[in-house]
C-alpha positions as a Markdown table, in Angstrom:
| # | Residue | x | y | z |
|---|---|---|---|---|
| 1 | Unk | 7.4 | -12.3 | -18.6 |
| 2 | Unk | 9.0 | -15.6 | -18.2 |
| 3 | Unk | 6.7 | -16.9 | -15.0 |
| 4 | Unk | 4.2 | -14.1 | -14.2 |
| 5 | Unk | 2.0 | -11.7 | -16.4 |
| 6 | Unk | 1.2 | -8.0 | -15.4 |
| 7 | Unk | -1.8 | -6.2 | -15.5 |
| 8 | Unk | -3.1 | -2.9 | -15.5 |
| 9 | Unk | -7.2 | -2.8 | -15.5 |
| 10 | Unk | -10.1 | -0.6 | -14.7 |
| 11 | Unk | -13.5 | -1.4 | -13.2 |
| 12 | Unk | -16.2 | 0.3 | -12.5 |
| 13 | Unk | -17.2 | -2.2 | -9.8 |
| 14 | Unk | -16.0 | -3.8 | -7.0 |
| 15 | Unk | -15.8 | -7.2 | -8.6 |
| 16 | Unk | -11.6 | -7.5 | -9.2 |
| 17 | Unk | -11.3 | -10.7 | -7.3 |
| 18 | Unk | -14.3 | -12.7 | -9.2 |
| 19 | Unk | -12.8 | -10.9 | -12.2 |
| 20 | Unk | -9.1 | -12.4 | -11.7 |
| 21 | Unk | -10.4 | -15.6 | -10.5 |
| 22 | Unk | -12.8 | -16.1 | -13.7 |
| 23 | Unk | -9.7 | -14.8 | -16.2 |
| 24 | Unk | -6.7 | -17.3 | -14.4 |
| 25 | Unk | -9.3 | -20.3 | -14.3 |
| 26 | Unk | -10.3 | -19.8 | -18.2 |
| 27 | Unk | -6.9 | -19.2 | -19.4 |
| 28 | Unk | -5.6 | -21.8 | -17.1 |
| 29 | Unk | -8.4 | -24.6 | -18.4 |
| 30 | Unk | -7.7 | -23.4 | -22.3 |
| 31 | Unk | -4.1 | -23.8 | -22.0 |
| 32 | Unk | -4.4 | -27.4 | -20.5 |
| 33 | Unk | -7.3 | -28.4 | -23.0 |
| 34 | Unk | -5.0 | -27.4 | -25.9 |
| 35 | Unk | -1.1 | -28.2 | -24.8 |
| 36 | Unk | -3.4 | -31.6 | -23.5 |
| 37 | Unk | -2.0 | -30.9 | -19.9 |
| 38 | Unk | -3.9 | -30.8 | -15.9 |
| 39 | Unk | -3.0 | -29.1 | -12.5 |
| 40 | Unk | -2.6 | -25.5 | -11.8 |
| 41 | Unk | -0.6 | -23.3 | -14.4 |
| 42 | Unk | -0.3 | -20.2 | -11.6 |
| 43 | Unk | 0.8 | -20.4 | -8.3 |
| 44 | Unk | -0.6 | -18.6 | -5.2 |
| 45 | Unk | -2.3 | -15.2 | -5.3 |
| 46 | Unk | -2.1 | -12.6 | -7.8 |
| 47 | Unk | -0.6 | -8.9 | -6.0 |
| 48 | Unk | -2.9 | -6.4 | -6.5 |
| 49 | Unk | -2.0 | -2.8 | -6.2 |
| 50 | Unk | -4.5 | 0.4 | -6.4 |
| 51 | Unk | -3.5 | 3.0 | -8.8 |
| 52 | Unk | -4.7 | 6.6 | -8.6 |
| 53 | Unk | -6.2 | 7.4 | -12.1 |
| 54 | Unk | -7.2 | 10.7 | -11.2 |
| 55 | Unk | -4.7 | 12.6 | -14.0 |
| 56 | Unk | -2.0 | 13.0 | -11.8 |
| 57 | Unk | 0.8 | 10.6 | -13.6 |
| 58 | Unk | 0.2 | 7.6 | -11.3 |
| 59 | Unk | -1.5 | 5.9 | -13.9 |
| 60 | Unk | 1.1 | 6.6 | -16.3 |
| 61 | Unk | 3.2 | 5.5 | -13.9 |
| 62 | Unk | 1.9 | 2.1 | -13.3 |
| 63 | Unk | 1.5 | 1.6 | -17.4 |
| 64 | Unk | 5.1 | 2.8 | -18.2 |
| 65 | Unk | 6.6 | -0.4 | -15.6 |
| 66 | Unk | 5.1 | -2.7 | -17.4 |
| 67 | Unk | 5.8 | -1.6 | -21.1 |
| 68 | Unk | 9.4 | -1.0 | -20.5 |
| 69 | Unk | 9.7 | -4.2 | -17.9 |
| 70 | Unk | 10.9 | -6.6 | -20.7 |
| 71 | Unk | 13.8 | -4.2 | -20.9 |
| 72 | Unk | 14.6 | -4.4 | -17.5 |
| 73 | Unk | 13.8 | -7.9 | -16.9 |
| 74 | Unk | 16.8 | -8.0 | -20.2 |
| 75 | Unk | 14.4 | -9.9 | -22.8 |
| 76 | Unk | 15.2 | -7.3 | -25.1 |
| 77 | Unk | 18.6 | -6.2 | -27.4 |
| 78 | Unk | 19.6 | -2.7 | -26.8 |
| 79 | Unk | 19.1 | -1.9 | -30.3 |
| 80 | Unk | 15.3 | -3.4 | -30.9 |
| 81 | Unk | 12.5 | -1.4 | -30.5 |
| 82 | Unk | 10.0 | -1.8 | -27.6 |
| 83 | Unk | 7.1 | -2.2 | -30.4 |
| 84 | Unk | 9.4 | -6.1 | -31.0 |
| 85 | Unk | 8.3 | -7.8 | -27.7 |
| 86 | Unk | 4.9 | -9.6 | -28.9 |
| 87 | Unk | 3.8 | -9.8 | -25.4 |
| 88 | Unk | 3.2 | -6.0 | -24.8 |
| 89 | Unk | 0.2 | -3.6 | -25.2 |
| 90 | Unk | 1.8 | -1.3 | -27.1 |
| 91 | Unk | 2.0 | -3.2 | -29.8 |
| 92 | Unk | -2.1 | -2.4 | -29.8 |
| 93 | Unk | -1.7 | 1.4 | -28.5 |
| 94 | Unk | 0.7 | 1.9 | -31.9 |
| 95 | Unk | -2.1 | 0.3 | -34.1 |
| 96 | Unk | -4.8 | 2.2 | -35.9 |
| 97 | Unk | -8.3 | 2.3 | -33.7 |
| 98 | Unk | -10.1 | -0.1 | -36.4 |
| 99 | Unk | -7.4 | -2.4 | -35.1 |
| 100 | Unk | -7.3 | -2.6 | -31.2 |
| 101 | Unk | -9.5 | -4.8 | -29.0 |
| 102 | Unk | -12.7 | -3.0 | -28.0 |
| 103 | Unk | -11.5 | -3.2 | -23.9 |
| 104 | Unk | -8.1 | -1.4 | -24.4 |
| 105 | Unk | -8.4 | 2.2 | -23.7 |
| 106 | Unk | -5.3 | 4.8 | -25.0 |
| 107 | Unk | -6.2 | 8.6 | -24.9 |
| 108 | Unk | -6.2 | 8.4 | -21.1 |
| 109 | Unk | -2.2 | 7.0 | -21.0 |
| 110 | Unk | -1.4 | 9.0 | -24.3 |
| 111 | Unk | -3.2 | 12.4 | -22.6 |
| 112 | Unk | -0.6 | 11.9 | -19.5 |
| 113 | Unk | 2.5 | 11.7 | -22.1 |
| 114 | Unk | 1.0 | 15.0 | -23.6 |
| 115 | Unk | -0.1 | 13.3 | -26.6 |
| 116 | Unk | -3.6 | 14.8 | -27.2 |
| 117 | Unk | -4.8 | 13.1 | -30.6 |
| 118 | Unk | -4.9 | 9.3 | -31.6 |
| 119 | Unk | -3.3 | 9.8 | -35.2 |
| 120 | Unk | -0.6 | 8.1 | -36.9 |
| 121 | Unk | 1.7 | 10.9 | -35.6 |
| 122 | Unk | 0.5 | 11.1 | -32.3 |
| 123 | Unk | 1.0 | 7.4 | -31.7 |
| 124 | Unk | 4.4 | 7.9 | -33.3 |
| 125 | Unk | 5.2 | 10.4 | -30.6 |
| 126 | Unk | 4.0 | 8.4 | -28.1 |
| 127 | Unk | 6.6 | 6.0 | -29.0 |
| 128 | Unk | 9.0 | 8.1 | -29.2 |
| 129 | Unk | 8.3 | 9.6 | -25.8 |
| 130 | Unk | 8.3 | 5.7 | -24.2 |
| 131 | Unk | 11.8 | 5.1 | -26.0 |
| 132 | Unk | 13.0 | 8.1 | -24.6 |
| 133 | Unk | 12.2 | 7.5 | -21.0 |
| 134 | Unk | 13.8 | 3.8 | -21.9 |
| 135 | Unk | 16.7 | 5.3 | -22.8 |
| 136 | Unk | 17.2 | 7.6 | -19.8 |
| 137 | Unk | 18.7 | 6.8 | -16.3 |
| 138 | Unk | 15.4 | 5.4 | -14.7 |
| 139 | Unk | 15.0 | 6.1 | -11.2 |
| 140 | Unk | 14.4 | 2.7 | -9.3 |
| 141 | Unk | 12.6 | 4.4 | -6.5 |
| 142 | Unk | 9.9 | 5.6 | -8.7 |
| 143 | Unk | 9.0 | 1.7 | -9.1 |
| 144 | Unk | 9.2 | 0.8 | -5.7 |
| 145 | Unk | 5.5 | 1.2 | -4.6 |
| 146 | Unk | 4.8 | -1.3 | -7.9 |
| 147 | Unk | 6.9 | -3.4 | -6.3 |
| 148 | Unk | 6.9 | -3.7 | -2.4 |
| 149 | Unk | 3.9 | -1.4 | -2.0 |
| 150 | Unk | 0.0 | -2.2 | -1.8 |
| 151 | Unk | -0.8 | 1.5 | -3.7 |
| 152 | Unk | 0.3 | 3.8 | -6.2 |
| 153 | Unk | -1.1 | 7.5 | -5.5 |
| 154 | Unk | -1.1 | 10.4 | -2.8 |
| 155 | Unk | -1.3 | 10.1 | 0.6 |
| 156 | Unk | -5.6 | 11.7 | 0.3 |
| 157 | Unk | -6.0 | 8.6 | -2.2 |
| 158 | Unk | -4.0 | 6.4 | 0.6 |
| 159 | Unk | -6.6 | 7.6 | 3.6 |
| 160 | Unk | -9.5 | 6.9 | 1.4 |
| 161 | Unk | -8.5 | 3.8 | 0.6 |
| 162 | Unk | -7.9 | 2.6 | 4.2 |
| 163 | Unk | -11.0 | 4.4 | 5.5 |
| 164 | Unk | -12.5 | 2.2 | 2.6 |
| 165 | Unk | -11.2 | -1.3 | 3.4 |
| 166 | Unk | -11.5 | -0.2 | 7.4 |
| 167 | Unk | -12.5 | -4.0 | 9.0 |
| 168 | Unk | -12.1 | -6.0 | 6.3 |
| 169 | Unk | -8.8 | -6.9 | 5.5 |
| 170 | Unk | -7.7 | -11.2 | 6.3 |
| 171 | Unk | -4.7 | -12.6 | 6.5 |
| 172 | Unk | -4.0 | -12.4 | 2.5 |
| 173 | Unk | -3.4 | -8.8 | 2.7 |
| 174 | Unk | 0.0 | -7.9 | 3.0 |
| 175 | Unk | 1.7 | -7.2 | 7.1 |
| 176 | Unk | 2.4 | -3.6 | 5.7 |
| 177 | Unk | -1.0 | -2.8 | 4.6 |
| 178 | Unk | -2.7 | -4.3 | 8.0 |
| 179 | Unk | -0.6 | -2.1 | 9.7 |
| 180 | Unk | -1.6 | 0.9 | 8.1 |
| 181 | Unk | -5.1 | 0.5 | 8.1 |
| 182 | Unk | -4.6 | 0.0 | 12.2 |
| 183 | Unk | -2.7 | 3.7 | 12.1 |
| 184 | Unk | -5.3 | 4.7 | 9.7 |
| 185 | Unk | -8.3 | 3.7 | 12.4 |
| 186 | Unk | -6.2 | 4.9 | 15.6 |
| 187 | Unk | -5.8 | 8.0 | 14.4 |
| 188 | Unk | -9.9 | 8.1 | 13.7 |
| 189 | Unk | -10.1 | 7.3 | 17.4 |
| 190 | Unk | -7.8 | 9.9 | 18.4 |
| 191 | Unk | -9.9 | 12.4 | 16.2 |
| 192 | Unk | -12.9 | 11.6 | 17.9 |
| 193 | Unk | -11.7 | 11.4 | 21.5 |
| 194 | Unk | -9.3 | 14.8 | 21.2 |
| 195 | Unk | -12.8 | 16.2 | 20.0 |
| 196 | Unk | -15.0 | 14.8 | 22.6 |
| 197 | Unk | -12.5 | 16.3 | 25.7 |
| 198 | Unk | -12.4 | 19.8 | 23.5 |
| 199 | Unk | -8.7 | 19.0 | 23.1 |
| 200 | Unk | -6.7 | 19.8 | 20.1 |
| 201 | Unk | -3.6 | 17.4 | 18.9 |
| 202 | Unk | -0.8 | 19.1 | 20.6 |
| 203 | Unk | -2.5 | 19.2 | 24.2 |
| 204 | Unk | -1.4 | 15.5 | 24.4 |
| 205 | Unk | 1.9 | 16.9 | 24.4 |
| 206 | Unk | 1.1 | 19.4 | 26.9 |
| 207 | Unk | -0.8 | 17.4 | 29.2 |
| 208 | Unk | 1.0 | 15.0 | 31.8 |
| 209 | Unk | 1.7 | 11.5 | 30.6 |
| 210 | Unk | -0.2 | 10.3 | 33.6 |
| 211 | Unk | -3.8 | 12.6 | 32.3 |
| 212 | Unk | -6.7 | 10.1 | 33.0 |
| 213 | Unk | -7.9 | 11.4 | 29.4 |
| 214 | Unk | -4.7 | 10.0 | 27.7 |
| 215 | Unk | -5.0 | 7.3 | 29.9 |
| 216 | Unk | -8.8 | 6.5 | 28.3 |
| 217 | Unk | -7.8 | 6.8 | 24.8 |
| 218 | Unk | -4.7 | 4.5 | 25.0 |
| 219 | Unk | -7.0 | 2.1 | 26.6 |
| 220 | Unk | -9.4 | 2.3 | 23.9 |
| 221 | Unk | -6.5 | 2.5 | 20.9 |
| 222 | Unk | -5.4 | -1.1 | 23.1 |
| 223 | Unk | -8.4 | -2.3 | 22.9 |
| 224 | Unk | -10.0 | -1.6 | 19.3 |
| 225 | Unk | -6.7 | -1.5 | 16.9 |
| 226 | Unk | -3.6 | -3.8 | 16.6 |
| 227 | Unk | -1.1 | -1.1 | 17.6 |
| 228 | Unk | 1.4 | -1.6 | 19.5 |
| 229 | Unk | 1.8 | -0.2 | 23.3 |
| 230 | Unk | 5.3 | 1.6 | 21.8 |
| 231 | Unk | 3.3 | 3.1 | 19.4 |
| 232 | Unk | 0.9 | 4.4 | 21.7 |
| 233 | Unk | 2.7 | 5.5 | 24.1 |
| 234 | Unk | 4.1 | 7.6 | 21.1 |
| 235 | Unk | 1.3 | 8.7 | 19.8 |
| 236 | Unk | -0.1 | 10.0 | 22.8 |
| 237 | Unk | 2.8 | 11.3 | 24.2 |
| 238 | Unk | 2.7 | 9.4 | 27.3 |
| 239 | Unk | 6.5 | 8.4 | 28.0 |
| 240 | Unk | 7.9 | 4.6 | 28.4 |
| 241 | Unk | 5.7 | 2.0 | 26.8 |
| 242 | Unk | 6.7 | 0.2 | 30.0 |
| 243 | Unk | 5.3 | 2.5 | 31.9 |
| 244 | Unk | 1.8 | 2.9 | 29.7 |
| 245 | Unk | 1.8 | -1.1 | 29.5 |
| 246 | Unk | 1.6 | -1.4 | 33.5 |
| 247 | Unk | -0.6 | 1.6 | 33.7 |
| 248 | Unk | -3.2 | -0.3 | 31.6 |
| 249 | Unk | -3.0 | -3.4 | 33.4 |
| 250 | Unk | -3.4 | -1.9 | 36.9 |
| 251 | Unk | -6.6 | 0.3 | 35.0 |
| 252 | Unk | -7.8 | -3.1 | 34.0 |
| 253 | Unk | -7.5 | -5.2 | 37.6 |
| 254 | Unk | -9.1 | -2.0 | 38.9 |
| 255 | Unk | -12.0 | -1.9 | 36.6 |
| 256 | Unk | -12.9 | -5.7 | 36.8 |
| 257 | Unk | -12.7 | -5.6 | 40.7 |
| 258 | Unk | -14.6 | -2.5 | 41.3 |
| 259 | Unk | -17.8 | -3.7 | 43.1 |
| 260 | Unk | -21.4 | -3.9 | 40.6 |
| 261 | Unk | -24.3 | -1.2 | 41.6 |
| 262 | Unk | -27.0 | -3.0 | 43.2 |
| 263 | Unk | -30.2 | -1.8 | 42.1 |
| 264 | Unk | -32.2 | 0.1 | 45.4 |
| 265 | Unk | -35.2 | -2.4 | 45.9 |
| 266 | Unk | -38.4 | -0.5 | 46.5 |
């Protein structure tokens, strides 16, 4: 593109961010050395987004948007092929094996278009196939995860991803994903407590709003997630959030003036 690059990768490890930083700095301290310039060549963070790759067309997905986004971002005629933008990857998934760079992978993004072989006519149809679906109406909410999201995949792949990154997302991490990872952990609290009092889900919603076991778990959810009181009171079916908020804060003058236990002296 014009100011910003996309791209799709695999690692085995957990080493993305010392991967990024070592490619922007290298390409970044090339470019200067040769067009004999100095500063910074990108601006703020790269967006990272996490791609199910488990077979189920996410990854195809995620590879399609950026093979068909010189088209959409209208560097392209209508009548040249996609193969004519030099900036693409597919001009390497359309050459013979002998010819690609040894860290670009194909069957796995050809096997989702139903291309099973890597031969001169399999790459043809998978052309074909990516011309086609340039061709037809494209559905913008299909792209919107790439866009505004943080991942690309089902909603098991989103819990394991937030049960993953559980306490340790900063302030570079996007408002939407903070929030949630808090819904993802409040509702790991709620697990635990609605087991503990041998209550199942929809006893909150049977139980009064005033239950001192509601009571305890909105306290804790207050007290060890960033949710709101709103969507506490919500969650646990416990009325106005006006009427939780001043619950909690009579619970908490209570607590800190109860009187400490002396211990009995012998």
């Amino acid at each position: 593109m014009r100011n910003h690059f996309h791209l799709v990768v695999e690692t085995p490890n957990a080493n993305l961010v010392a991967g990024m930083r070592w490619l922007l700095s290298t390409y970044t301290i090339r470019l200067n050395h040769r067009q004999k310039l100095f500063g910074h060549v990108f601006s703020g963070r790269y967006k990272a987004i996490n791609v199910d790759a488990s077979g189920t067309g996410y990854l195809r997905t995620a590879c399609d948007y950026v093979h068909l986004n010189p088209v959409r971002a209208r560097l392209m005629g209508s009548e040249e092929r996609l193969l004519a933008y030099p900036w693409s990857s597919l001009l390497w998934y359309l050459a013979a094996p002998a010819q690609r760079p040894g860290w670009l992978r194909v069957d796995r993004l050809m096997g989702e278009h139903g291309v099973g072989e890597d031969t001169p006519a399999g790459r043809k149809e998978f052309e074909r196939r990516l011309e086609q679906r340039r061709r037809a109406e494209s559905d913008e909410s299909e792209w919107k995860p790439l866009r505004r999201g943080w991942f690309l995949g089902s909603e098991e792949f989103k819990a394991k991803l937030l049960e993953r990154m559980a306490g340790q997302l900063g302030e570079h991490h996007s408002g939407q994903l903070r929030h949630e990872s808090a819904a993802a952990k409040g509702e790991r609290i709620i697990l635990t407590e609605l087991k503990r009092v041998k209550w199942r889900d929809a006893d909150l919603a049977r139980q009064p709003k005033t239950h001192p076991q509601k009571l305890a778990m909105a306290t804790r959810l207050r007290r060890e997630t960033t949710l709101t009181i709103r969507e506490i009171a919500d969650r646990l079916r416990m009325g106005s959030w006006k009427s939780l908020n001043n619950k909690l804060y009579l619970a908490g003058r209570l607590k800190d003036k109860a009187p400490a236990h002396k211990k009995a002296k012998k």
